[in-house]
N, C-alpha and C positions, 0 to 999 in steps of 0.2 A: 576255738582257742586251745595251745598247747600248753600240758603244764602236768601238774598230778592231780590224781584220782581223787579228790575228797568229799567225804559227807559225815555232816554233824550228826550222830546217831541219839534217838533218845536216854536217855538215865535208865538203870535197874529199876527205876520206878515207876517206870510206863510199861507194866505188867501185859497192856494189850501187843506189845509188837513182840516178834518169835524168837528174834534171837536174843544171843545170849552177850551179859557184862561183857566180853572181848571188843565186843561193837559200841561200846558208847565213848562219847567225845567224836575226836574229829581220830580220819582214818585215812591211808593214803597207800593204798594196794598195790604191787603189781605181781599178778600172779602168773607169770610167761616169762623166762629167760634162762642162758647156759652159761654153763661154766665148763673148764677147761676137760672136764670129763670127756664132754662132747666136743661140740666145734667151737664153742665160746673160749676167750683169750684167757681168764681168770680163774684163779683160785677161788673154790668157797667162800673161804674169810674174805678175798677182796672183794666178793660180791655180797656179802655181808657189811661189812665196812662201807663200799661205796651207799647200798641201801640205807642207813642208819644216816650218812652223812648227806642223803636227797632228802632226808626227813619221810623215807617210808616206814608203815609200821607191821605190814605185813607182806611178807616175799616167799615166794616159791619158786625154787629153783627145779628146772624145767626139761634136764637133760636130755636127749636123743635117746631111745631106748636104753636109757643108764641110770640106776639107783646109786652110785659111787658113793657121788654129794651125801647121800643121806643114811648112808652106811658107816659113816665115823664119827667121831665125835665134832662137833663145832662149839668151838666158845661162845656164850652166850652174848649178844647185843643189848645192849639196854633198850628199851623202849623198841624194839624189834622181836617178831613173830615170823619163826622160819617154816612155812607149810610146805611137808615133804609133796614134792610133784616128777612127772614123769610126762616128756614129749612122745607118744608109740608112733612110727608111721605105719600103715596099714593099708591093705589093699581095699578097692570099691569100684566094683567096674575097670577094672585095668586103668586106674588111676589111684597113686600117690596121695593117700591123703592123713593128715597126725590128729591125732586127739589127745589131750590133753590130761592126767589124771592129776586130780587135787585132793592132797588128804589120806592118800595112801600108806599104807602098810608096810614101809619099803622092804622088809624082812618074809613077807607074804610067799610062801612055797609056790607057786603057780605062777605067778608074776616074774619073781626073781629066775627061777626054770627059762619062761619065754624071751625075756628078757635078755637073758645070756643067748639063747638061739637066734636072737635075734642078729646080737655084736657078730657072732662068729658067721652071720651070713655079711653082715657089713665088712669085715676086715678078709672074705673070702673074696667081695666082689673088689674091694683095694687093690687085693694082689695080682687077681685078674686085668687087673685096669695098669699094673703096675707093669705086666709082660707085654700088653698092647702096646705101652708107652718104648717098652725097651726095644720093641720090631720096630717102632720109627724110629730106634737112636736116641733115645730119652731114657737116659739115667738117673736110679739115685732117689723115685719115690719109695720105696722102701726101707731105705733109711732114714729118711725124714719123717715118715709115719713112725719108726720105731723109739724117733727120740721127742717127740709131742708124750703128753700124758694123756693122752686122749684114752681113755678105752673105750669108744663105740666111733667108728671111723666114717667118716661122710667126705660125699664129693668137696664139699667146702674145703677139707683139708688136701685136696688132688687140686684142687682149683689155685688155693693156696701156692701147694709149691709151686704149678706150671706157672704163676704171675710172679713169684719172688724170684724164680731161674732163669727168667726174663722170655719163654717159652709162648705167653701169651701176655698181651698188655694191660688185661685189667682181667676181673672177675666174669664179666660179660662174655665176652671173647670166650674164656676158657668153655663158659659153660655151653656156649654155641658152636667151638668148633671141636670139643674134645668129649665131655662130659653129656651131653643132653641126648636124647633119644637119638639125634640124626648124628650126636658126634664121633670123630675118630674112635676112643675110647671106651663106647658106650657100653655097660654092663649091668643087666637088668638084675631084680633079687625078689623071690615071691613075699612078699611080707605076708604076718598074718591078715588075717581076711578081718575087716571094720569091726562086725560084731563078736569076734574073739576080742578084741582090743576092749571093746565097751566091758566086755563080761570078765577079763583081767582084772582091770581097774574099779569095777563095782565088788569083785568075788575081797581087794582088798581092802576093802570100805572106802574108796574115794569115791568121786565124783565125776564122772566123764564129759570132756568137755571139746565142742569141735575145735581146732585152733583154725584161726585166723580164715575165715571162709571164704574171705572173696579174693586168695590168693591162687584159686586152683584152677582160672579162668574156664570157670562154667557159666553156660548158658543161665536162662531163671528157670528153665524148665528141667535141667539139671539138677543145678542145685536146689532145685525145693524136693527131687527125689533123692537127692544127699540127706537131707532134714526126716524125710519120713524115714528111712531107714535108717540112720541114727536113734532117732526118737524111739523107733520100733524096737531098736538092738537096746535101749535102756539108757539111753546118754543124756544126759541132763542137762546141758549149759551149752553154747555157744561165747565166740570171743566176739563180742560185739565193736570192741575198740584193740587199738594193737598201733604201734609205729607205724606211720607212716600211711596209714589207711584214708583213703577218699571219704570225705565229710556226707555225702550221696552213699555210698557203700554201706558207712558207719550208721548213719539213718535207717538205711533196709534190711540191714542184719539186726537191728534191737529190735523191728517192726515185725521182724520175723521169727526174733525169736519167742516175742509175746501171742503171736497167733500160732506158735508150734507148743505153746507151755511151756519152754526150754528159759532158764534162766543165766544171766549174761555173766560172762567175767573179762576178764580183760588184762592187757600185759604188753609190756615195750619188746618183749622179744629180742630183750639186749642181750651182744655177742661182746662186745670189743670197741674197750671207750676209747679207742683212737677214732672211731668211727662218729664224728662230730653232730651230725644228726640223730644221734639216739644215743638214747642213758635210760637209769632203771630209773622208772618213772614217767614216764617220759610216753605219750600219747594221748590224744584227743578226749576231754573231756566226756563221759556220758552225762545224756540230758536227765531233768529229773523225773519222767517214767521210766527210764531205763536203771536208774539209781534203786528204785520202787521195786524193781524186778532182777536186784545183784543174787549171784551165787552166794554170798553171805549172807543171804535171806534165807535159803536153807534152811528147812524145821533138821536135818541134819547137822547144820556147820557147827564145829564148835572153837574154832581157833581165836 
């Protein structure tokens, strides 16, 4: 069943369970999604505003190697909890993979450093992408990159112009004939290495969290060597539920992340409500063991 995340939490007055008052009554998470920093369509405040108006009550905005969101002021929401978060991607085996930080620092000297190295390798490989694009006669992505507010730049917004310029017909297309490892376009970027990512995001008091695990089409023998080395590099949580995810996938990622000790979180990975399939809030319920074993179980969390 789709819908939002809720669970009744005990009172302050059931002394025996860890967390803390932010958790009692009923509670409706999503902790995964971007705003217009990154490749997401929206302003802060409207992803503020649209959350308050799904009835969530605590959001983390999630951007692409970008602290932006969380570096200014926001107007407070009523009955909304804004947890500062951060999407890293990172290398692991010569594959692409993001983790997730929750709870962060955003101000944190080390974080905010890599962070920035990271944008300027992203808007290096853009312009890269953008002279590939001009040797076949394709004009004009670097002006469109420069009027986006985007400050950490991703294929999406390449992929973007080539379907708004009518260059490719959908999103798909672009990323298969232009953008993906075998395409026209293609330009690689070393990200940091997995366990620099974990050690970022714990050095600023968050929480390291894998995102979305069963998008990175691995094997099971793969991915269970993804999990120990995570787990090994210090990373705490897994995204056991996310948009759009297979009810089978969703089952074997909570099952995994209880025999790895890794505790779940979860997030609709909203980009752009024009996109009628997904909103903030918006993904597959977790069942009640996986409830039992949330990131807000955390003898940590305090949001």
């Amino acid at each position: 069943m789709h819908g939002f995340i809720t669970h009744s939490f005990a009172t302050e007055t059931d002394t025996h369970l860890s967390f803390g008052s932010a958790y009692t009554g009923q509670v409706k998470a999503d902790l995964h999604c971007h705003s217009h920093f990154s490749d997401g369509k929206h302003s802060p405040e409207f992803l503020l505003q649209r959350a308050a108006d799904n009835g969530i009550s605590h959001l983390a905005i999630t951007d692409h190697d970008c602290l932006d969101c969380h570096q200014q002021e926001l107007a407070s929401t009523a009955g909304l909890t804004l947890i500062p978060g951060v999407e890293i991607s990172c290398n692991w085996e010569n594959r692409e993979i993001h983790i997730v930080g929750l709870g962060i620092d955003a101000s944190a000297g080390d974080l905010t450093h890599s962070l920035d190295t990271q944008q300027q390798k992203r808007k290096t490989r853009v312009r890269a992408m953008h002279d590939k694009l001009s040797s076949l006669g394709i004009g004009g992505l670097d002006e469109h990159m420069e009027s986006l507010p985007a400050v950490s730049w991703t294929r999406s917004h390449v992929a973007e112009f080539l379907v708004d310029n009518g260059h490719c017909k959908n999103w798909e297309k672009a990323f298969k004939g232009y953008l993906g490892r075998r395409g026209k376009i293609w330009v690689g970027i070393e990200w940091l290495e997995l366990a620099q990512a974990v050690e970022l995001i714990r050095d600023a008091g968050g929480f390291a969290i894998l995102a979305h695990p069963g998008r990175y089409s691995l094997s099971r023998r793969k991915l269970l060597q993804l999990l120990d080395t995570f787990r090994s590099a210090g990373g705490e949580g897994l995204e056991g539920s996310y948009g759009n995810i297979d009810p089978v996938m969703r089952k074997h990622l909570c099952e995994l992340a209880m025999e790895y000790g890794l505790y779940i979180s979860l997030g609709s990975d909203f980009h752009d409500a024009d996109r009628h399939w997904t909103d903030l809030g918006r993904m597959p319920s977790l069942d009640t063991a996986a409830i039992k074993n949330a990131i807000w179980d955390h003898p940590r969390w305090h949001f």
